[in-house]
C-alpha positions as CSV (number, residue, x, y, z in Angstrom):
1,X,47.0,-107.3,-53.7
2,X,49.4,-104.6,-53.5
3,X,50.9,-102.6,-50.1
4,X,48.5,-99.7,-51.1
5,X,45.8,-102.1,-50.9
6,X,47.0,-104.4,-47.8
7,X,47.0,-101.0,-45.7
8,X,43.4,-99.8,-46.7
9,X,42.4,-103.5,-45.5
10,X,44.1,-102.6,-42.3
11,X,43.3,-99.4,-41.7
12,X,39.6,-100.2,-42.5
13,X,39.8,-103.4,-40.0
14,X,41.5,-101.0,-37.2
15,X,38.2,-98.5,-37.5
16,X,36.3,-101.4,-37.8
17,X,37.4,-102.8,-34.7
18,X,36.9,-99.3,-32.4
19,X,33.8,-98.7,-34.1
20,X,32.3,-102.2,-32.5
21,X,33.8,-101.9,-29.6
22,X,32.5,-98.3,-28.9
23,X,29.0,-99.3,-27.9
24,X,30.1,-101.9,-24.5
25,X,33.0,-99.5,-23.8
26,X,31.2,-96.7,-23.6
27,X,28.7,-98.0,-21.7
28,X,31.6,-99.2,-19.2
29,X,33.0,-96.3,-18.6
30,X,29.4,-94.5,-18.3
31,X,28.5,-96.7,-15.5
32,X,31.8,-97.1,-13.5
33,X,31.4,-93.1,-13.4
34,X,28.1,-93.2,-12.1
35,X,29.0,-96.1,-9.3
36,X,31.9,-93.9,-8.3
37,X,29.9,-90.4,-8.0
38,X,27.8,-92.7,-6.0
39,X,30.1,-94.4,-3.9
40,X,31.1,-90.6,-3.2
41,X,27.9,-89.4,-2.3
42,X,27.4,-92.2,0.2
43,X,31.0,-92.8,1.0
44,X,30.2,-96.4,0.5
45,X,34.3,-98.1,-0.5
46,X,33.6,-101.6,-1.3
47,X,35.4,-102.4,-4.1
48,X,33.0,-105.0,-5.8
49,X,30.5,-102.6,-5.8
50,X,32.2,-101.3,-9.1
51,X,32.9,-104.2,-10.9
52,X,29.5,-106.0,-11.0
53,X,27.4,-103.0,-12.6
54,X,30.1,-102.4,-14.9
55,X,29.9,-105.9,-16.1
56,X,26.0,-106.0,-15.8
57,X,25.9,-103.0,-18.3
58,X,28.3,-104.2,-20.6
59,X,27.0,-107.8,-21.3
60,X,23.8,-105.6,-21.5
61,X,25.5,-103.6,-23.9
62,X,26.7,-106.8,-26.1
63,X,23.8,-108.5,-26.0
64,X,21.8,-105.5,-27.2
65,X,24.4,-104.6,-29.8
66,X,25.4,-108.1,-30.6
67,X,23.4,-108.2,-33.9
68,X,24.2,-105.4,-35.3
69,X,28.1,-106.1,-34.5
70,X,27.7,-109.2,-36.1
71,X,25.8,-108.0,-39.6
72,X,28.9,-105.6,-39.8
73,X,32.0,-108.4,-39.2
74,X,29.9,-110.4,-42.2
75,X,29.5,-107.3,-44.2
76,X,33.6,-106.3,-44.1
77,X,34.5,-110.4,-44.4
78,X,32.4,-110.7,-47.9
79,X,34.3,-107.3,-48.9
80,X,37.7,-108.3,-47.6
81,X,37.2,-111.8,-49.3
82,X,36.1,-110.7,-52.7
């Protein structure tokens, strides 16, 4: 394996990487903007009040995404192993 080759493995395993971890951030960021507009409208300030729907949504997120996050790690570790 040459450098050339070592940084399209990297490159490919950083894009990899944001790709997979798109879906669960997204869907962070998505709800913790709809618990604040909400904690706006009702000028409700507890600060749990963000944290447990954002991590609700996310492990929803994984476990809905899980399997296809998984078929693409195996897909990239046959290619970067062979």
């Amino acid at each position: 394996m040459n450098s050339n080759e070592a940084i399209d493995l990297a490159k490919e395993a950083v894009m990899l990487m944001l790709v997979l971890g798109a879906p669960v951030l997204l869907t962070g960021m998505i709800t913790g903007m709809i618990v604040s507009i909400m904690q706006a409208l009702t000028q409700v300030q507890e600060l749990t009040l963000s944290f447990v729907p954002k991590i609700i949504a996310m492990v929803i997120a994984a476990m809905i995404t899980g399997p296809w996050v998984l078929e693409r790690l195996i897909e990239f570790s046959r290619r970067m192993f062979s």
